[in-house]
C-alpha positions in Angstrom: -7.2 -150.1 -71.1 -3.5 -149.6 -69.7 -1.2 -152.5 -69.5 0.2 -152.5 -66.0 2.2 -154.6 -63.8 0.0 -157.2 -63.3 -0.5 -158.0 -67.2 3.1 -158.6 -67.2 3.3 -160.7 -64.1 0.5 -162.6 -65.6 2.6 -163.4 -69.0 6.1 -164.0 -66.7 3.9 -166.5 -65.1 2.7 -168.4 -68.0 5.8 -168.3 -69.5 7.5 -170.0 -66.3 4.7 -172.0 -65.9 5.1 -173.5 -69.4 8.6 -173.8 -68.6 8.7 -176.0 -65.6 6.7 -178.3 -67.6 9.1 -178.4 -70.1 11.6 -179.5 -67.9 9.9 -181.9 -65.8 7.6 -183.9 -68.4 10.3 -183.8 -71.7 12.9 -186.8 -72.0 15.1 -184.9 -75.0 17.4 -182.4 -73.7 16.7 -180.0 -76.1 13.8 -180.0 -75.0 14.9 -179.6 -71.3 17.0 -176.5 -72.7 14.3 -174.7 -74.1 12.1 -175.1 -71.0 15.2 -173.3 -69.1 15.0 -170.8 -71.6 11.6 -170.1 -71.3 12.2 -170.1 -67.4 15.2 -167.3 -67.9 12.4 -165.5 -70.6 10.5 -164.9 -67.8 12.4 -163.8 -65.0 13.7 -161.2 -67.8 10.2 -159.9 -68.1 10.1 -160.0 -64.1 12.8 -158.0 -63.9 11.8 -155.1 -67.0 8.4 -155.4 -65.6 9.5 -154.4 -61.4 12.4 -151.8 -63.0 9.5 -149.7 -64.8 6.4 -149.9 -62.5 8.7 -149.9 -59.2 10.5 -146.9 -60.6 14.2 -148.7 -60.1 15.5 -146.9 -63.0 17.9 -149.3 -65.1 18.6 -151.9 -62.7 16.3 -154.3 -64.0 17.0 -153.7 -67.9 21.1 -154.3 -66.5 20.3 -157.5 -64.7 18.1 -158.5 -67.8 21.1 -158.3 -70.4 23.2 -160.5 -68.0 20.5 -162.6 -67.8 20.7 -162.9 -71.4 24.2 -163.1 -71.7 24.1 -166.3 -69.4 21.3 -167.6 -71.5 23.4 -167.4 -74.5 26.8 -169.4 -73.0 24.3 -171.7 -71.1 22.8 -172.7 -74.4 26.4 -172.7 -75.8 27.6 -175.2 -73.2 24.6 -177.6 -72.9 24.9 -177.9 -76.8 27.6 -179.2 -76.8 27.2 -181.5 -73.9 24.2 -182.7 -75.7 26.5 -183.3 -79.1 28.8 -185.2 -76.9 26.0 -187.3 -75.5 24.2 -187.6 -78.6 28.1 -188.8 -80.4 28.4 -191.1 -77.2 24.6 -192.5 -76.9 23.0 -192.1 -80.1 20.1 -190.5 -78.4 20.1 -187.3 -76.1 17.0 -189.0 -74.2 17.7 -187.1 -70.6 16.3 -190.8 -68.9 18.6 -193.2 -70.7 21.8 -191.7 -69.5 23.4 -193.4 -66.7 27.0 -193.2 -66.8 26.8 -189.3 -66.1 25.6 -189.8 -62.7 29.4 -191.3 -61.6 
């Protein structure tokens, strides 16, 4: 049995699936993040997956490592907004924050 392009579109799906969930259903913001990441996770297997079966050469392996590059200062900058919160609130519950919103 090959893997082919549809195994991976399969796994990318899961993976954004289970990521959308995160974000939706979770209250902590951690939690929030790591859905994103898992939503970034799988447009990086997307993207690996359409550059070797579509025969794009290395686009999709480029766009992937800035893809991870912005994963890594997203989760920088939310981390710290969820220290601030967390040192402002007590609680990083995503629900419970209403000052933000003026």
């Amino acid at each position: 049995m090959e893997v082919g392009l549809s195994h991976f579109l399969v796994v990318s799906t899961a993976l954004f699936s289970l990521g959308i969930y995160g974000v939706v259903t979770r209250k902590n913001a951690v939690m929030v993040l790591m859905g994103i990441e898992l939503i970034l996770n799988a447009a990086n297997i997307n993207f690996i997956a359409f550059s070797r079966y579509g025969n794009f050469g290395l686009n999709g392996q480029a766009i992937a490592l800035f893809v991870i590059v912005l994963a890594a200062a997203e989760a920088a900058i939310a981390l710290a907004i969820v220290l601030n919160i967390y040192k402002t609130y007590n609680h990083v519950n995503v629900d419970e924050i209403e000052d933000l919103k003026e």
